[in-house]
VOBA-1610 file (N, C-alpha, C; in pm, whole numbers, padded with zeros to 5 digits, always signed):
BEGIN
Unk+05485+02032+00736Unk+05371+02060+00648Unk+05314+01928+00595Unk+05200+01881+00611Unk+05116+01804+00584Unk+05071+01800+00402Unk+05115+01730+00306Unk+05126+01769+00172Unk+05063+01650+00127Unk+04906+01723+00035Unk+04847+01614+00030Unk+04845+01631-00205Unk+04859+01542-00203Unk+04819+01532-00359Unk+04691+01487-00444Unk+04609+01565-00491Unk+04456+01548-00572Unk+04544+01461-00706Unk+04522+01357-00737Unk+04557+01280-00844Unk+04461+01276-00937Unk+04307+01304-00913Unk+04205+01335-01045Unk+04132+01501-00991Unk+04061+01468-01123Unk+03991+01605-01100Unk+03878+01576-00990Unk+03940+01724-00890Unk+03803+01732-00798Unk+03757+01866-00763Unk+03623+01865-00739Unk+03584+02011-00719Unk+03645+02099-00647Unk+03706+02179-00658Unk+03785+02266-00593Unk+03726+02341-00506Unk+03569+02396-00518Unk+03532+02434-00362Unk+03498+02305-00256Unk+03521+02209-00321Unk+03512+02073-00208Unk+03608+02045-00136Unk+03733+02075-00216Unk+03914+02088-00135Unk+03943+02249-00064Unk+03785+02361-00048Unk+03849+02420+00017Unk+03902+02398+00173Unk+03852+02280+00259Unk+03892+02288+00395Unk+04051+02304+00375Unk+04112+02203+00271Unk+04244+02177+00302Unk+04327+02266+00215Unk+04287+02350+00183Unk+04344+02498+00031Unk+04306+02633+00152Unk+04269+02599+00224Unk+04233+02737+00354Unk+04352+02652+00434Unk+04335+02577+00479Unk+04491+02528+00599Unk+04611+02566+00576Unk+04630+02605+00670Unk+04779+02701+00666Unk+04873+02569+00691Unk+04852+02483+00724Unk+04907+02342+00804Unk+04893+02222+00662Unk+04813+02264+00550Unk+04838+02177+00412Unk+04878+02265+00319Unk+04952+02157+00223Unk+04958+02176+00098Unk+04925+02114-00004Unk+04850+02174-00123Unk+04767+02086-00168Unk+04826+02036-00363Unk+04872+01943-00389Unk+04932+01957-00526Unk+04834+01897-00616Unk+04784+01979-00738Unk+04686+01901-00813Unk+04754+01851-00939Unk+04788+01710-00933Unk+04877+01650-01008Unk+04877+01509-01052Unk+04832+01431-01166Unk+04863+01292-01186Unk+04976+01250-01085Unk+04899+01117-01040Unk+05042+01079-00999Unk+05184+00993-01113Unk+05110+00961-01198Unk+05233+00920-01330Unk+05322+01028-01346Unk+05282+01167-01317Unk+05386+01297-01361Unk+05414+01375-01189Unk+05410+01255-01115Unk+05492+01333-00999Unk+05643+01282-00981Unk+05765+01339-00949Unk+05877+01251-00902Unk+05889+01260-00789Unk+05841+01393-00692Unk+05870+01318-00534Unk+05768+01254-00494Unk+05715+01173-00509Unk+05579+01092-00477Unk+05604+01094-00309Unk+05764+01035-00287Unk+05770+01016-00147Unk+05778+01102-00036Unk+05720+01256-00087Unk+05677+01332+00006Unk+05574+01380+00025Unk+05461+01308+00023Unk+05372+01341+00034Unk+05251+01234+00102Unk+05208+01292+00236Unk+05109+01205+00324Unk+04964+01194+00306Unk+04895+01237+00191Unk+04748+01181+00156Unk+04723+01172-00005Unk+04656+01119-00036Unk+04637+01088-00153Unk+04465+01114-00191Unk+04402+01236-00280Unk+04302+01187-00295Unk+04266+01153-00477Unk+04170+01068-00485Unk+04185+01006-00588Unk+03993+00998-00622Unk+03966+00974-00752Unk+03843+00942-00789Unk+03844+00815-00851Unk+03803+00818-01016Unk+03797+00634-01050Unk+03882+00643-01146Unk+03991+00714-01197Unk+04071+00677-01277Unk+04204+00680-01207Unk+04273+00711-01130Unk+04370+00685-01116Unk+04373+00531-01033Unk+04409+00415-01061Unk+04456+00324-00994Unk+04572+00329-00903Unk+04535+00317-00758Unk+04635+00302-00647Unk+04653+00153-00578Unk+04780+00134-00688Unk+04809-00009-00633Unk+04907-00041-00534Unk+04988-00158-00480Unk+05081-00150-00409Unk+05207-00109-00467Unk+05220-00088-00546Unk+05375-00021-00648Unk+05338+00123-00634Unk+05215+00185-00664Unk+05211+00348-00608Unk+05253+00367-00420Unk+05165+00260-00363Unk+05202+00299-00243Unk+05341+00289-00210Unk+05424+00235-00258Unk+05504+00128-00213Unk+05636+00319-00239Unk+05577+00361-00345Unk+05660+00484-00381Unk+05606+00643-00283Unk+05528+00575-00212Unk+05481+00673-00114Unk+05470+00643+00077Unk+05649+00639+00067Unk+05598+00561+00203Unk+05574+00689+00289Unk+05543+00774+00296Unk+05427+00915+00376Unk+05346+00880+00403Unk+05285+00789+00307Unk+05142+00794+00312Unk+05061+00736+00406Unk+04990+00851+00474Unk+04888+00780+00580Unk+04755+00751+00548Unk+04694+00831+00448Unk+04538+00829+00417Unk+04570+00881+00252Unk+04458+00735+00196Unk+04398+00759+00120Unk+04281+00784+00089Unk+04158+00911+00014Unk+04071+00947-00020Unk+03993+00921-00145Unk+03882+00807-00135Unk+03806+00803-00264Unk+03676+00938-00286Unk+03730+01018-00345Unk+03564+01123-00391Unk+03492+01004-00470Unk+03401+00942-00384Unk+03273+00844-00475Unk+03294+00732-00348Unk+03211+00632-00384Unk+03190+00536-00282Unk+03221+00455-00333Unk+03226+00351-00449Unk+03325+00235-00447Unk+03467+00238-00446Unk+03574+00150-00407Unk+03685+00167-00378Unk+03792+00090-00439Unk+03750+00036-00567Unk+03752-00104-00680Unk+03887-00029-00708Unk+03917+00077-00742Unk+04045+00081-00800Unk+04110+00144-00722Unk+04114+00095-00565Unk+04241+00113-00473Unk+04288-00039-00419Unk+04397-00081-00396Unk+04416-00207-00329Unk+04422-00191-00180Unk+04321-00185-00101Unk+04246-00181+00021Unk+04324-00290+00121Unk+04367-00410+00104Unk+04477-00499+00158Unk+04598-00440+00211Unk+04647-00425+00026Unk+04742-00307+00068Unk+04793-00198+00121Unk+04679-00159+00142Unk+04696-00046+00242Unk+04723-00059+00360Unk+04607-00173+00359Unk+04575-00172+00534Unk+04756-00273+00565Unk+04800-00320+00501Unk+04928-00413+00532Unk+04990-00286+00579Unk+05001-00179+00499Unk+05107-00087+00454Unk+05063+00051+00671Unk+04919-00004+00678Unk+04880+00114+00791Unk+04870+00234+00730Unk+04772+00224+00608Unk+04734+00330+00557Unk+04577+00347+00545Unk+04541+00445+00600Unk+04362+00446+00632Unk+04331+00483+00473Unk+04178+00446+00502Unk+04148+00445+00287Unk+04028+00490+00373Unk+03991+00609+00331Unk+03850+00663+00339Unk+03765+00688+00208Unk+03606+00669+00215Unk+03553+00711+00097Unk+03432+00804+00133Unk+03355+00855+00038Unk+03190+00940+00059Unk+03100+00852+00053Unk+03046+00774+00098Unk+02942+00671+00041Unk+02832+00729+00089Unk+02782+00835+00102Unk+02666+00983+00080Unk+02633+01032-00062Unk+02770+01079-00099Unk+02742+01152-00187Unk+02730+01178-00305Unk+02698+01067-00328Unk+02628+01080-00494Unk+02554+01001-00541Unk+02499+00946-00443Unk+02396+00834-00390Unk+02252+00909-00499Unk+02217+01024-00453Unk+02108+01133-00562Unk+02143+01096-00724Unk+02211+01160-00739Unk+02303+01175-00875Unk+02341+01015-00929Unk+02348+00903-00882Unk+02341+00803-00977Unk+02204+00706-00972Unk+02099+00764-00849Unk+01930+00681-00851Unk+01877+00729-00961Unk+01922+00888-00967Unk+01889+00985-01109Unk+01874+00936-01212Unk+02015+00907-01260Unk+02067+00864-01391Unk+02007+00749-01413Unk+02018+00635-01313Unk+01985+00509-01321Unk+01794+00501-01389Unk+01711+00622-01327Unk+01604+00655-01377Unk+01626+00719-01540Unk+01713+00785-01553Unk+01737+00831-01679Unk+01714+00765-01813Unk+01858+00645-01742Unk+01842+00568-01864Unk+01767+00468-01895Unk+01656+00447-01700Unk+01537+00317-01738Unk+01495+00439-01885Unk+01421+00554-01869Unk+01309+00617-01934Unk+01403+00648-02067Unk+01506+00621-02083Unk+01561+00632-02249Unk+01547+00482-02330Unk+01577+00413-02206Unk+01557+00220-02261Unk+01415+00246-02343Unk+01331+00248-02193Unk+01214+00194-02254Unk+01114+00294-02347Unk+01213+00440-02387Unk+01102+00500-02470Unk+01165+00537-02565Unk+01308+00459-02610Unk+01359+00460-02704Unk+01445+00630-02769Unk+01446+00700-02661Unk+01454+00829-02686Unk+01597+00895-02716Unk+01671+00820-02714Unk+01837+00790-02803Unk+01816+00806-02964Unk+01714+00690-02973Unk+01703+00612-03127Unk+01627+00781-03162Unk+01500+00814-03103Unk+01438+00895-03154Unk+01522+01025-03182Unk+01580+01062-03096Unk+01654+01187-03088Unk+01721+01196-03223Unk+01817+01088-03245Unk+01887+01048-03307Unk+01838+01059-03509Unk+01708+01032-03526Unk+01644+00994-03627Unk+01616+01139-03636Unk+01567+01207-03568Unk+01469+01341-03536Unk+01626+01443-03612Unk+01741+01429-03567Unk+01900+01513-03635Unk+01881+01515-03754Unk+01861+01393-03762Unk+01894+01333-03923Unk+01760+01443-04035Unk+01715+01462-03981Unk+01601+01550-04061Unk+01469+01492-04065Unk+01477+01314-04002Unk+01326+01233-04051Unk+01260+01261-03928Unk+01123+01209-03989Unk+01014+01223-03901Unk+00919+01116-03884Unk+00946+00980-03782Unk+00943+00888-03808Unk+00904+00832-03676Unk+00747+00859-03640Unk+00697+00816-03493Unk+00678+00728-03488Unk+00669+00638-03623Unk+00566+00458-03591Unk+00729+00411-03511Unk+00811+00453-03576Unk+00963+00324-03534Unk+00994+00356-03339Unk+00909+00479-03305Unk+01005+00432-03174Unk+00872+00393-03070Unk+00809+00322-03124Unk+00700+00271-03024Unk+00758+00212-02880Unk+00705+00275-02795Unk+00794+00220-02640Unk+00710+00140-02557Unk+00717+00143-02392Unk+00695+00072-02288Unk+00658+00211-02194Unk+00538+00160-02087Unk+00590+00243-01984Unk+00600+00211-01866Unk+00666+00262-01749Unk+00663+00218-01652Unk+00584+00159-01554Unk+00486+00208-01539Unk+00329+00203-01478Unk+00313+00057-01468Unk+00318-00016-01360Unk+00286-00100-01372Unk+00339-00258-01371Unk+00492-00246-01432Unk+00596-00295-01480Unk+00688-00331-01279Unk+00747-00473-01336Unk+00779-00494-01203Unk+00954-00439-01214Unk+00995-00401-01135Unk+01144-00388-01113Unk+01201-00445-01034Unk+01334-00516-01083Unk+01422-00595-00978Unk+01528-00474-00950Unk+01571-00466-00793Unk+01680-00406-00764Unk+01829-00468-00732Unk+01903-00507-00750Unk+01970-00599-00725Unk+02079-00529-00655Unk+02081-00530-00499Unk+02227-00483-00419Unk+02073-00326-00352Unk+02072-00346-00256Unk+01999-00257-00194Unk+02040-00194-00081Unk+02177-00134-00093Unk+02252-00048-00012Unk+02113+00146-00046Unk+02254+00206+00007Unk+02165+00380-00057Unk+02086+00380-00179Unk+02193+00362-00251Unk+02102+00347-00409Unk+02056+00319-00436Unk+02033+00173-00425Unk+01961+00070-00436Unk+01806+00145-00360Unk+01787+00181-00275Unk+01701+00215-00188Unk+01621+00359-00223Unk+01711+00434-00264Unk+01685+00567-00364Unk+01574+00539-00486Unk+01683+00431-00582Unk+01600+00400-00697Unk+01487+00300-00663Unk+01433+00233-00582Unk+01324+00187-00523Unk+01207+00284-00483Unk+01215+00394-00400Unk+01135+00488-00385Unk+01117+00553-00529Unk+01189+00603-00573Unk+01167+00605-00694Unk+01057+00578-00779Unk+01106+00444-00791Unk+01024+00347-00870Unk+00853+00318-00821Unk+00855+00368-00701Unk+00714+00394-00627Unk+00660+00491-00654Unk+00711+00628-00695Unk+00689+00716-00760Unk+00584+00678-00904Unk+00700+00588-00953Unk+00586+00600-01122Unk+00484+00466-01112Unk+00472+00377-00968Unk+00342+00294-00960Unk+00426+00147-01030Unk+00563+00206-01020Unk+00579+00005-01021Unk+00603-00070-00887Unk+00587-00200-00938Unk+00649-00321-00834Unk+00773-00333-00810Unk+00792-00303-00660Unk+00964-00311-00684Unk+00968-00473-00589Unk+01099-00523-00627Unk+01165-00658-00578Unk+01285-00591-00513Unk+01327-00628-00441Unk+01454-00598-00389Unk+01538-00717-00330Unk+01698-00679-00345Unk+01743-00847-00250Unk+01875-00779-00287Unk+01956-00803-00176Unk+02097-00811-00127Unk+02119-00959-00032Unk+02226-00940+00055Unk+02228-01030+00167Unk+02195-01012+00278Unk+02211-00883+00285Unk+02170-00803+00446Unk+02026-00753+00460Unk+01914-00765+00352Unk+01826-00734+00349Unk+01671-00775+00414Unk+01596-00718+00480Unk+01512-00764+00558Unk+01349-00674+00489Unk+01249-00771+00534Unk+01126-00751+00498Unk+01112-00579+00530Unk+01154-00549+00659Unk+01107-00408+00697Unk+01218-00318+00629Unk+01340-00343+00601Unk+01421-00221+00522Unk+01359-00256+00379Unk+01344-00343+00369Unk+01265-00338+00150Unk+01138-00219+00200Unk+01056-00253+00323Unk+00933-00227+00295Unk+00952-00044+00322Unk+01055-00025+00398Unk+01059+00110+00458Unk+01083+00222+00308Unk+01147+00118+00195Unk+01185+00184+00089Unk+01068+00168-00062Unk+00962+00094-00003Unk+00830+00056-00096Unk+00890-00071-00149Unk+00924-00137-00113Unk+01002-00269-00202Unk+00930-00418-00120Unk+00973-00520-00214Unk+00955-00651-00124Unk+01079-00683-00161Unk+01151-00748-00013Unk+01247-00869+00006Unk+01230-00967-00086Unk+01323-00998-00173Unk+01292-01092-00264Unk+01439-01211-00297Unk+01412-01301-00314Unk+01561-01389-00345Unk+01622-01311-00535Unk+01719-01352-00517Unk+01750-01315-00669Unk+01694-01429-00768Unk+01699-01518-00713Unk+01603-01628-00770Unk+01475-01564-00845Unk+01400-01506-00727Unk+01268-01443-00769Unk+01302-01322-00860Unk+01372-01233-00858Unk+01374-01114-00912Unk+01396-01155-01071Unk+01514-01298-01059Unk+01503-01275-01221Unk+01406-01360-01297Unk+01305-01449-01224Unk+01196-01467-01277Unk+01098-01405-01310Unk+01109-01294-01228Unk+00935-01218-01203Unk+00975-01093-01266Unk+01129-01024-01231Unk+01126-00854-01323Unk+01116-00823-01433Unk+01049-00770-01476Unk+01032-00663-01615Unk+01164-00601-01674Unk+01194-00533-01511Unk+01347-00443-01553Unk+01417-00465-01432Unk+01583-00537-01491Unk+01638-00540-01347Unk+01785-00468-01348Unk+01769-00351-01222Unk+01927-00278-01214Unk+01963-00352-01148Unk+02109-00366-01126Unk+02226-00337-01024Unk+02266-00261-00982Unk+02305-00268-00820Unk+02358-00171-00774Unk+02479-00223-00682Unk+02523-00319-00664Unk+02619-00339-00614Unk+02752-00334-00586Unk+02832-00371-00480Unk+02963-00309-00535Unk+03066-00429-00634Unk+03171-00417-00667Unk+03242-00453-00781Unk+03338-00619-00660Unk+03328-00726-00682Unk+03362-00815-00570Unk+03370-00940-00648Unk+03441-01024-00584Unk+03454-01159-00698Unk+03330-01200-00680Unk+03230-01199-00588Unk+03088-01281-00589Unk+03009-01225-00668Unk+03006-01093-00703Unk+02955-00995-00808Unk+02988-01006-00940Unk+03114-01022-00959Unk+03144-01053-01100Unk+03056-01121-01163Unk+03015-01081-01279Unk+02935-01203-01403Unk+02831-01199-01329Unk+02754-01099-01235Unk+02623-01194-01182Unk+02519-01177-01278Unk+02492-01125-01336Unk+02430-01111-01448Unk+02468-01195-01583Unk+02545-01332-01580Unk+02612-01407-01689Unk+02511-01472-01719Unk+02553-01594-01794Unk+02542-01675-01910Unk+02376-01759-01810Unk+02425-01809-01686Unk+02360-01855-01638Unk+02247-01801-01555Unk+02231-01710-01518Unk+02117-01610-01444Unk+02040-01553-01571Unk+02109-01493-01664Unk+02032-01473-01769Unk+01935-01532-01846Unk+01984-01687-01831Unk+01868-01746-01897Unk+01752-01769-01795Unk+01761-01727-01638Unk+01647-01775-01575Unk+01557-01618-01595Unk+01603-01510-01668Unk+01487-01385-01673Unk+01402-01427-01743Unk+01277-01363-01738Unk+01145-01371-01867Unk+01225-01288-01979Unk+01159-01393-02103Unk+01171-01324-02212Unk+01144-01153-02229Unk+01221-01083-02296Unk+01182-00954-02260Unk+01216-00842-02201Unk+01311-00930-02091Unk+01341-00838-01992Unk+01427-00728-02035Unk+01471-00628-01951Unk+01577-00563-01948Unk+01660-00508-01839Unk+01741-00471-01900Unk+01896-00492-01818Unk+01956-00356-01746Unk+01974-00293-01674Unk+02023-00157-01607Unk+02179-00187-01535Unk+02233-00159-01582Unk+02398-00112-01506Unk+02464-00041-01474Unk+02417+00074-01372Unk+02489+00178-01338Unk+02577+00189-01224Unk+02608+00064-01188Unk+02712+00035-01055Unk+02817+00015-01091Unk+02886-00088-01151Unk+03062-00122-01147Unk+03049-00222-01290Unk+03116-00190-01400Unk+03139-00287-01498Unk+03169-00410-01469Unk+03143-00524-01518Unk+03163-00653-01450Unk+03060-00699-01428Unk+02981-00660-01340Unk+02834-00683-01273Unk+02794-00788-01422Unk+02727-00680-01469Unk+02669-00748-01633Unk+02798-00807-01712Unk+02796-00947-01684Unk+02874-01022-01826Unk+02857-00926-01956Unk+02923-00880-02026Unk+02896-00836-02186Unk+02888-00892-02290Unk+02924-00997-02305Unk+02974-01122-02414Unk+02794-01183-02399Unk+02772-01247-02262Unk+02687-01253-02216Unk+02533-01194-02296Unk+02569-01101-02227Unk+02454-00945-02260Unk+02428-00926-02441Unk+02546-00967-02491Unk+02527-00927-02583Unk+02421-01044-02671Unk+02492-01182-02629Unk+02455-01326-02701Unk+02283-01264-02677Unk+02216-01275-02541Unk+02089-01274-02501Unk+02012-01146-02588Unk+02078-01032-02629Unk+02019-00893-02685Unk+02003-00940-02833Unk+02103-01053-02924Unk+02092-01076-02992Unk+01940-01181-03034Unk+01960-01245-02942Unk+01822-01349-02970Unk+01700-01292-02912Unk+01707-01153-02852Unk+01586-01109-02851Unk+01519-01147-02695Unk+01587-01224-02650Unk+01577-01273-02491Unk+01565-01158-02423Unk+01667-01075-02423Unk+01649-00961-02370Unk+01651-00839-02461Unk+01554-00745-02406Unk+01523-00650-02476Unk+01548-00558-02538Unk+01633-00497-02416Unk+01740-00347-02405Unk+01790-00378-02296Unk+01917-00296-02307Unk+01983-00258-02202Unk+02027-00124-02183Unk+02088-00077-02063Unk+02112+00072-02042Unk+02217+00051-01974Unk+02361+00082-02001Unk+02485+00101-01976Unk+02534+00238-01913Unk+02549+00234-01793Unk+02706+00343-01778Unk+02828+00289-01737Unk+02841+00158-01712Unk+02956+00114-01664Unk+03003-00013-01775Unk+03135-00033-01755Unk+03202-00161-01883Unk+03335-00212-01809Unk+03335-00320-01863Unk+03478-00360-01735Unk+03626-00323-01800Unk+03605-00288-01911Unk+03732-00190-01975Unk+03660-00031-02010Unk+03751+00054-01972Unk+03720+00209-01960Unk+03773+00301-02015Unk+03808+00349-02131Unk+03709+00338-02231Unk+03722+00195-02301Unk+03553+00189-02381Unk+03606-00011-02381Unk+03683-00015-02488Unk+03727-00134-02527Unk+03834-00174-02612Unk+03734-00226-02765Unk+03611-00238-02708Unk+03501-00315-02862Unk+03378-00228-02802Unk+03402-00156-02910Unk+03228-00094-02922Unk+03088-00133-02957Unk+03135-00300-02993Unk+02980-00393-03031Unk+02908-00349-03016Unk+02907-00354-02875Unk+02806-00407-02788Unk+02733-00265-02778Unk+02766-00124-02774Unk+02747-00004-02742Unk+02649+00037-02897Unk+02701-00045-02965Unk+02646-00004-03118Unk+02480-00039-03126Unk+02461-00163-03083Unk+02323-00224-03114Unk+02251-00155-03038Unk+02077-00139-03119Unk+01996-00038-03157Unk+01939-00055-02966Unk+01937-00177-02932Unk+01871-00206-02812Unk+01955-00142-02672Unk+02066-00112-02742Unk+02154-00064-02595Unk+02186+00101-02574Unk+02107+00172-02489Unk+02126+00259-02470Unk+02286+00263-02309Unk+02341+00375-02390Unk+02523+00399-02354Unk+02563+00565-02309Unk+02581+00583-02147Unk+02660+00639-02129Unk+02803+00616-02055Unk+02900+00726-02099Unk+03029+00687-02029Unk+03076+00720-01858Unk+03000+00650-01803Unk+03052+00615-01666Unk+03000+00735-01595Unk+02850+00827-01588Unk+02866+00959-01576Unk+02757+00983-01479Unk+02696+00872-01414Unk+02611+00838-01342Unk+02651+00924-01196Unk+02739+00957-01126Unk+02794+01094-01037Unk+02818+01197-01084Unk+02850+01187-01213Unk+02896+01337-01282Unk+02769+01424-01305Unk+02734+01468-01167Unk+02698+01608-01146Unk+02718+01735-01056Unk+02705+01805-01083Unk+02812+01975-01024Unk+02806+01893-00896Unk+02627+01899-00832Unk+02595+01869-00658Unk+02712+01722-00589Unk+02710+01591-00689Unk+02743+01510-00613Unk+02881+01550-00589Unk+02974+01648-00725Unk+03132+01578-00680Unk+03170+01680-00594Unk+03051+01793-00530Unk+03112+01909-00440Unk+03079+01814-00304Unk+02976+01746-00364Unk+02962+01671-00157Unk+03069+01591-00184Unk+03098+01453-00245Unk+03221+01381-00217Unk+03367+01474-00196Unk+03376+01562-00266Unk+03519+01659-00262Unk+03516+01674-00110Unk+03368+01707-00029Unk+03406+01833+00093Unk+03401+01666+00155Unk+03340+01551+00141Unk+03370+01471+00245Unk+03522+01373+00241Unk+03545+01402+00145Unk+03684+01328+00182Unk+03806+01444+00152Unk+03794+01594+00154Unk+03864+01716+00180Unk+03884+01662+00363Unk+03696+01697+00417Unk+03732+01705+00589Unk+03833+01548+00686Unk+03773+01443+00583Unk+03868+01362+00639Unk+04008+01361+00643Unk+04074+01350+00544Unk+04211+01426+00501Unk+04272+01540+00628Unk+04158+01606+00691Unk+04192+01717+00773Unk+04191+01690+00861Unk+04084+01603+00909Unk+04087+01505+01030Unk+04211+01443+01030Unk+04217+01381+00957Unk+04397+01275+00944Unk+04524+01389+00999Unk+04511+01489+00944Unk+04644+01571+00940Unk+04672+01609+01095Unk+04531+01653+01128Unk+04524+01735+01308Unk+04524+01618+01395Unk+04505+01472+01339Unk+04498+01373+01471Unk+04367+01369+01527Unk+04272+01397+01426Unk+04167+01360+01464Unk+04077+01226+01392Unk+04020+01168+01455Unk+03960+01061+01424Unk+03877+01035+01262Unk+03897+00986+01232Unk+03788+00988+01086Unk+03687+00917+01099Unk+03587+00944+00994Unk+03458+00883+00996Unk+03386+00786+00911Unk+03448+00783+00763Unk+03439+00686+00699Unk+03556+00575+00628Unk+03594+00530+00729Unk+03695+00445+00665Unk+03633+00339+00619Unk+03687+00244+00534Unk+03683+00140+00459Unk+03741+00035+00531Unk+03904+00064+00584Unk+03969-00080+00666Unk+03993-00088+00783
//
């Protein structure tokens, strides 16, 4: 019997391929509160459980590991592959569900609609204070122009802005296929109005948004982070929000989870959600059923389709 263990929460009609197999078994269980760890040959996991080489190391079964979501930051991917353990992820499915959000919280940044909401509880009625911005017009930097990146670009063509775009792999005709121009990051943080990230979580990524790129934006700008904490320095983010350099920012990601200093989450300019940019019904039933069928693939000896190593 092929015995696979769900270590976070996942949609359960997304694990039906392998909850119908007469040939799996499926345990929905932290792995901190399992003791036979070492019987069991797949692992699927989302973004809180960390799978390091001391988990694997207690699972020598293990043939495949499963990320529901597309970055893979909190599996050790080396390790695996040392160990001959396939690491599959969805990098489909929730690609919708975080261009979404990422639009969400541009249109809460710039129309202040946190602060307003917020004032509006309280019983006041107080329209001069949330005077905003609108999109129309306004240039956007995309920074990392994989799916998402490419999502929230069309997008952004939608409400009649300028989009910039720039990764490494990026070419005049994939920016243009998505309404964007190819742009250096050089340019994006001179010329954007508003610049996301979308990239994945990597030592060249770290801080790219620090001490030093920050000071080459226009006064004004603002800041979007709905990819991987880290990306945006915070210490950083915060110095520049203070002097007014930069404008607002819009948070779903932090490089401690939940963070350890709420500063930064406090000030009036930073609109804050907790990491929720996939968390919707549609995305975690597609990631569940795409790394459910791989898992199934693995078990029958059949080939998989999105591996990582």
């Amino acid at each position: 019997m092929f015995r696979v263990l769900v270590s976070d929460k996942i949609a359960k009609e997304g694990l039906a391929p392998l909850l119908e197999s007469d040939q799996i078994t499926v345990v929905e269980k932290n792995v901190s509160e399992v003791d036979d760890l070492d019987s069991y040959h797949a692992l699927l996991v989302r973004s809180a459980t960390k799978v390091t080489a001391e988990v694997m190391s207690k699972m020598p079964q293990l043939k495949i590991i499963g990320r529901a979501g597309v970055g893979v930051d909190n599996i050790d991917v080396p390790a695996a592959t040392e160990r001959g353990i396939v690491v599959v992820n969805a990098p489909d499915g929730n690609t919708i569900a975080t261009a979404e959000h990422t639009f969400a919280l541009m249109l809460a940044m710039v129309r202040k609609l946190c602060l307003a909401n917020a004032s509006i509880r309280r019983g006041e009625w107080n329209r001069s204070a949330f005077m905003g911005s609108e999109l129309y017009g306004k240039t956007l930097g995309v920074i990392g122009f994989g799916r998402i990146g490419q999502e929230v670009a069309r997008r952004a063509k939608a409400f009649e802005m300028n989009v910039l775009a720039y990764s490494r792999s990026i070419t005049p005709e994939k920016a243009a296929a998505a309404g964007a121009q190819a742009s250096t990051l050089e340019e994006i943080l001179a010329k954007a109005d508003i610049i996301t990230v979308h990239t994945p979580a990597t030592a060249e990524t770290k801080g790219m948004l620090g001490e030093e790129n920050l000071k080459k934006t226009k006064p004004g700008v603002m800041i979007i982070n709905a990819a991987r904490g880290g990306i945006v320095d915070e210490e950083a983010l915060k110095r520049f929000l203070d002097s007014g350099h930069v404008a607002a920012a819009a948070l779903d990601v932090f490089v401690q989870e939940p963070p350890a200093n709420y500063e930064l989450m406090q000030m009036e300019q930073v609109t804050a959600t907790p990491h929720i940019a996939a968390s919707t019904k549609e995305a975690q039933l597609k990631v569940a059923q795409v790394v459910a069928e791989e898992v199934l693939n693995c078990a029958l000896g059949r080939p998989v389709k999105n591996r990582v190593n």
